[in-house]
C-alpha positions as CSV (number, residue, x, y, z in Angstrom):
1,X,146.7,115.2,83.3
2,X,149.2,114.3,85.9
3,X,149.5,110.1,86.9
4,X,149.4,109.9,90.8
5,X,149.5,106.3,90.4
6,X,153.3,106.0,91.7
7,X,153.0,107.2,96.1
8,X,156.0,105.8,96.5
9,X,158.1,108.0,93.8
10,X,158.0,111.4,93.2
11,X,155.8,113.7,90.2
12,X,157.9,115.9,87.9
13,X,155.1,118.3,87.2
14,X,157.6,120.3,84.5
15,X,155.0,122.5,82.3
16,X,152.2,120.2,82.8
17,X,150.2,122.6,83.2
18,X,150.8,123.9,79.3
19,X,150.1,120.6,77.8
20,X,150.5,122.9,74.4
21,X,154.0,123.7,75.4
22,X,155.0,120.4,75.8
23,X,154.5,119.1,72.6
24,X,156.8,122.8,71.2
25,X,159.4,121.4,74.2
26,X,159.7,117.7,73.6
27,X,160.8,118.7,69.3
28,X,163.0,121.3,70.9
29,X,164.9,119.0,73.9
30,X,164.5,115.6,71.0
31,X,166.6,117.5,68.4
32,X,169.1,119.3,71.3
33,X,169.6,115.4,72.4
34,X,170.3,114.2,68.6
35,X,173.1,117.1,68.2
36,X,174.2,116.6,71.7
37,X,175.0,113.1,70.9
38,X,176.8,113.9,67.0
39,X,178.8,116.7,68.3
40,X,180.0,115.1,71.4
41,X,181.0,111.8,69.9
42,X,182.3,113.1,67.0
43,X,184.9,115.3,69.4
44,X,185.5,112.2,71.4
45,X,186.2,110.4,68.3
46,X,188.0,113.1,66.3
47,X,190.7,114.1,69.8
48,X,191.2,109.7,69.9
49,X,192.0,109.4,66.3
50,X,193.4,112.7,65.3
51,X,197.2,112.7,66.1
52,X,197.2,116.4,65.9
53,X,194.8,116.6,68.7
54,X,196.5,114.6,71.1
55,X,197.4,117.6,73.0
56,X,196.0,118.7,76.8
57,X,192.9,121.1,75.2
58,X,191.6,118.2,73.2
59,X,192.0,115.7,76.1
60,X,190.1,117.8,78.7
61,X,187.5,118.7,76.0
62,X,187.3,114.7,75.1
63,X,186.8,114.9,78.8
64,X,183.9,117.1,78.7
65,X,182.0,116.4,75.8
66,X,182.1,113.0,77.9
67,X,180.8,114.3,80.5
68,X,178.2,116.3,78.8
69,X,177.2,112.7,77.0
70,X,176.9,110.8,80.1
71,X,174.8,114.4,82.1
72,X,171.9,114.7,79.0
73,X,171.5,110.9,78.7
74,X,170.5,110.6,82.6
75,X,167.8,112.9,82.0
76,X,166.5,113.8,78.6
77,X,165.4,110.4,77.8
78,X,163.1,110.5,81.0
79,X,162.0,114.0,80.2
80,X,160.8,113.6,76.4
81,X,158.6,110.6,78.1
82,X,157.4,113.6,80.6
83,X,156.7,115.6,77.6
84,X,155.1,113.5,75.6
85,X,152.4,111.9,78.0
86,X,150.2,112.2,81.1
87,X,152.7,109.9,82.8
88,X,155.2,112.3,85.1
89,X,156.4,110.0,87.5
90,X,159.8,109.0,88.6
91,X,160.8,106.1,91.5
92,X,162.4,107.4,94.3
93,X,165.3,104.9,93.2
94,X,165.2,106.7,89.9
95,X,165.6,110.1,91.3
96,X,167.9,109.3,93.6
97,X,170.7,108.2,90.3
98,X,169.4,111.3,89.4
99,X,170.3,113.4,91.3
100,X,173.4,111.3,92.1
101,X,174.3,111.8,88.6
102,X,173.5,115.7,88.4
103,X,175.8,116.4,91.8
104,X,178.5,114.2,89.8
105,X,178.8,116.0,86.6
106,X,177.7,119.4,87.7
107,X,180.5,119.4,90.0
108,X,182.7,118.1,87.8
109,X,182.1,120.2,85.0
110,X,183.0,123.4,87.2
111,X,186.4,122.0,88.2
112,X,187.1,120.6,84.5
113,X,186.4,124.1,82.7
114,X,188.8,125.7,85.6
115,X,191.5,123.3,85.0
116,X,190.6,124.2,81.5
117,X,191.1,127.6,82.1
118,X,194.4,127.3,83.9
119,X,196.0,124.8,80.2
120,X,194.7,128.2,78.2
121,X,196.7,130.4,81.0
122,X,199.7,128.0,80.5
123,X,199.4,128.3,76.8
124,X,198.9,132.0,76.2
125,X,201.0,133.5,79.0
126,X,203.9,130.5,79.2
127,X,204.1,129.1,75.7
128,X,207.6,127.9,75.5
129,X,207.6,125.8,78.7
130,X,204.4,124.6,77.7
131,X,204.9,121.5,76.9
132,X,207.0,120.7,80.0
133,X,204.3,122.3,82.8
134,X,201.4,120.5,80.9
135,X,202.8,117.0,80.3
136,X,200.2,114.2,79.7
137,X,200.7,112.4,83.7
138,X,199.9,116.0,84.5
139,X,196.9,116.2,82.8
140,X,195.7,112.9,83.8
141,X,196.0,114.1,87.6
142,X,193.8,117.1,86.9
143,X,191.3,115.3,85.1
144,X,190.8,112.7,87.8
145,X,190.8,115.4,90.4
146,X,187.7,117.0,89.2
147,X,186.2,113.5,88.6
148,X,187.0,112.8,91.9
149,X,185.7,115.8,93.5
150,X,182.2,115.5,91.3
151,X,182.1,112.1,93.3
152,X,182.8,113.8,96.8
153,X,180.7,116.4,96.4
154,X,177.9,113.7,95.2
155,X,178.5,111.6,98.2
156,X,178.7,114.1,100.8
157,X,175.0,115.5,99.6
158,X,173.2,112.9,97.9
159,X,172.1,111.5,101.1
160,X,171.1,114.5,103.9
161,X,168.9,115.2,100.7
162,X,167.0,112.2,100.1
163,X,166.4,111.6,104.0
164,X,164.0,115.1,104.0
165,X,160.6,114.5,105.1
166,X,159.0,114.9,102.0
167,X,155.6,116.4,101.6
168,X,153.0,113.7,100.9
169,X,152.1,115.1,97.7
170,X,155.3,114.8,96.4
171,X,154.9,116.9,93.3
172,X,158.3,117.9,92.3
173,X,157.8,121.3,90.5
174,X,160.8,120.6,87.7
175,X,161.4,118.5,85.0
176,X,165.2,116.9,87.3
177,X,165.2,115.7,90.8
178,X,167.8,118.6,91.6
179,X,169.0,118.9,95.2
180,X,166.8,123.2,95.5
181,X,163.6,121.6,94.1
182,X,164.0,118.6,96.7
183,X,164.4,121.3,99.5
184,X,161.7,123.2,98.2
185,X,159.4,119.4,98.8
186,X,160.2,118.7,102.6
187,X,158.1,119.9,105.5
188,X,160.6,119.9,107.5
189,X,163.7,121.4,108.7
190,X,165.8,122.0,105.8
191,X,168.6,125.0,107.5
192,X,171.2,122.0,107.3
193,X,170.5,121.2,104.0
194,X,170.4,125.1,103.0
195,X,173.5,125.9,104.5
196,X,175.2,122.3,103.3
197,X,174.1,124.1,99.3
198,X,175.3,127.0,100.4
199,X,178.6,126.2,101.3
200,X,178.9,123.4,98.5
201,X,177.9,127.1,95.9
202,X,180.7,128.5,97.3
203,X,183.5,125.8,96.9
204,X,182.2,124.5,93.5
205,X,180.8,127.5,91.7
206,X,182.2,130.6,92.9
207,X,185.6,129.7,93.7
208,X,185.8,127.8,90.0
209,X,184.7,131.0,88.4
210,X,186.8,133.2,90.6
211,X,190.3,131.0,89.7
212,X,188.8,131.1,85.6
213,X,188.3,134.9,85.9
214,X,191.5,135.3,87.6
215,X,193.4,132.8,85.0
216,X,191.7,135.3,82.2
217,X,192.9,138.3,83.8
218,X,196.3,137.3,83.6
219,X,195.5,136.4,80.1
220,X,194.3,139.6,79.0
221,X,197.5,141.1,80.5
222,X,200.0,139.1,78.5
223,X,197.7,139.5,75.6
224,X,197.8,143.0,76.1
225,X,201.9,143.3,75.9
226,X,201.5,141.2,72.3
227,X,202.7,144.2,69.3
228,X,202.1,141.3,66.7
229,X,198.3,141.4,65.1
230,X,198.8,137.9,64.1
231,X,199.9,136.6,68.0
232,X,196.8,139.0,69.1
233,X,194.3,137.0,67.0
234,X,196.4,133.3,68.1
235,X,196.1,134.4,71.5
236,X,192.2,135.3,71.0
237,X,191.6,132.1,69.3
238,X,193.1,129.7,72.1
239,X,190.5,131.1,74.2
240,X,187.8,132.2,72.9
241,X,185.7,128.5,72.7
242,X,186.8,127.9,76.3
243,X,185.7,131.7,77.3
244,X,182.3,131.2,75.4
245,X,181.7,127.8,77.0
246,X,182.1,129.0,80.4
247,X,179.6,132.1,79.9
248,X,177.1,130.1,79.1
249,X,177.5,127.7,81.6
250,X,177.7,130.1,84.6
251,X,175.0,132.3,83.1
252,X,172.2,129.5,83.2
253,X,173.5,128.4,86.2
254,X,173.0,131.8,87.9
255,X,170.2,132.6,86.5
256,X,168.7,129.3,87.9
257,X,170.2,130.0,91.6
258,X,169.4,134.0,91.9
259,X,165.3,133.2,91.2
260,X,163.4,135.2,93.5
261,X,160.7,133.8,95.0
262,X,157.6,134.2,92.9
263,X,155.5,132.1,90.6
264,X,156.6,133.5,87.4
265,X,160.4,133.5,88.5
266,X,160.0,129.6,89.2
267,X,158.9,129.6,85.8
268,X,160.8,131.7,84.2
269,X,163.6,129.3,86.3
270,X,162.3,126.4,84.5
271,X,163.3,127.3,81.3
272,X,166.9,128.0,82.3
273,X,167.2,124.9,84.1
274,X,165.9,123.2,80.8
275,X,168.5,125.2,78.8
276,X,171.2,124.3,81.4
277,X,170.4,120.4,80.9
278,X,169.5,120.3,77.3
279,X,171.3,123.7,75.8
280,X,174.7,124.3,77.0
281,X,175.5,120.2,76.1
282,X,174.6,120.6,72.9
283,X,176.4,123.9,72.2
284,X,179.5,122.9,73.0
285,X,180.6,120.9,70.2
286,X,179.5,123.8,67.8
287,X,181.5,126.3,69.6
288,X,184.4,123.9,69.9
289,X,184.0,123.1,65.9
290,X,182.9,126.0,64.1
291,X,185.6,128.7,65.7
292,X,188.5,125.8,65.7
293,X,189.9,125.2,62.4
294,X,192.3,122.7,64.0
295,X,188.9,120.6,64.5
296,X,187.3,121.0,60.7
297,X,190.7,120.4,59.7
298,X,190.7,117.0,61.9
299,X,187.8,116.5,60.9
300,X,188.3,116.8,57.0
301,X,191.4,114.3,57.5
302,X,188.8,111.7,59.1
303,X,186.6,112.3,55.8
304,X,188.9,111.6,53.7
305,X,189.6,115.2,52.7
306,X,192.6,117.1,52.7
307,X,191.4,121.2,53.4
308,X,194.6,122.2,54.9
309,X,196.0,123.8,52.0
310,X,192.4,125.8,51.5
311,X,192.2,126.8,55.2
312,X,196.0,127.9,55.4
């Protein structure tokens, strides 16, 4: 079922194998894309239009749901084509962007939910000089830092990855070009490139989630010195979308990264790195909408409708 027509690309071989399951995966990832796309723009649109959004949450969350536009549009297009048909090949230029891409945004998207997390620290645990520590140059800065850094990070790897001595059947066993299942390809020496992910784990996906746990541990202190009920809940409602975002982010990610080696764990694998391209993307939105009433409430003002005084 698998097109070997392309020797000069690589084959995403994905569930080829299940041609059943494809068909069950390309309505599942086709509809994902569809709300991906609504409840991203609609964000974007509703934090640009909204002056009661224009505040430092709703500009790093315009920020990711671009992000998360620009990370399921490299791909998903490219995998419903792998789904639908025999066809599973992708040029080496192709998966090259790729994987280009992925480094970019993956990266990024660590850094932006930490800088994230420290604008909830600043909010909940220094409320009255808010305003002043989290000023909109200030906010620009941090958002081009993690932009910048996805780039870095995408530079530094990109290459050493794409120069392995790739095995000539060149059957990727994923849906992405991804920098472990390019590893997993070469016949050659790859310690370099293992210990380059390694240390590139470290610096962009633990420390990240050590400085957001940390953030949220100072969080939970000041929350816990709160008497009022109705600060308690406040408090607990700045953070919860963020806090819920980031669970499921790290939770795919590790699940992808701590596979042991084994036929069914690659498998199993697959299926969380499916969920961690198509899933998390389009989740984001709903959390951000259905457990902010600032956002319905935006987004009833952009309809035409005025449910503040029946969400008060």
């Amino acid at each position: 079922m698998v097109n070997h027509s392309s020797p000069a690309g690589f084959l995403l071989l994905g569930f080829s194998e299940h041609p059943e399951l494809e068909r069950i995966l390309f309505v599942v990832v086709f509809a994902s894309y569809l709300l991906t796309l609504a409840g991203n723009t609609l964000i974007i649109l509703l934090s640009a239009l909204d002056p009661r959004l224009h505040s430092p949450m709703y500009f790093f969350l315009s920020n990711l749901s671009f992000l998360d536009l620009c990370f399921t549009t490299s791909c998903v297009p490219q995998m419903l084509v792998h789904l639908w048909g025999p066809h599973k090949t992708i040029s080496f230029l192709g998966c090259a962007v790729q994987l280009f891409i992925f480094l970019l945004l993956g990266t990024t998207e660590c850094v932006l939910l930490t800088v994230m997390a420290f604008d909830r620290y600043v909010a909940v645990c220094q409320p009255l000089h808010y305003a002043t520590i989290m000023h909109p140059r200030l906010c620009r800065q941090l958002a081009a830092v993690a932009w910048v850094m996805g780039l870095v990070q995408s530079i530094v790897q990109t290459p050493p990855t794409l120069r392995l001595p790739f095995c000539p059947h060149r059957q990727i066993d994923d849906f992405v070009c991804q920098v472990p299942s390019l590893i997993r390809l070469s016949c050659g020496d790859t310690t370099f490139n293992g210990i380059q992910l390694a240390v590139s784990s470290v610096v962009f996906l633990v420390v990240p989630l050590a400085l957001i746990l940390i953030s949220y541990g100072a969080i939970a202190r000041a929350v816990l010195r709160i008497s009022s009920a109705t600060a308690w809940r406040k408090a607990l409602g700045t953070c919860s979308s963020h806090l819920a975002v980031v669970t499921l982010l790290y939770s795919s990610v590790i699940a992808v990264c701590l596979q042991p080696k084994s036929p069914y764990a690659q498998r199993r694998g697959k299926f969380f790195g499916l969920f961690y391209a198509v899933g998390t993307p389009s989740l984001n939105p709903l959390i951000y909408t259905l457990r902010n009433k600032e956002v319905k409430r935006a987004l009833g003002r952009l309809l035409g409708q005025d449910r503040d005084a029946r969400e008060s």
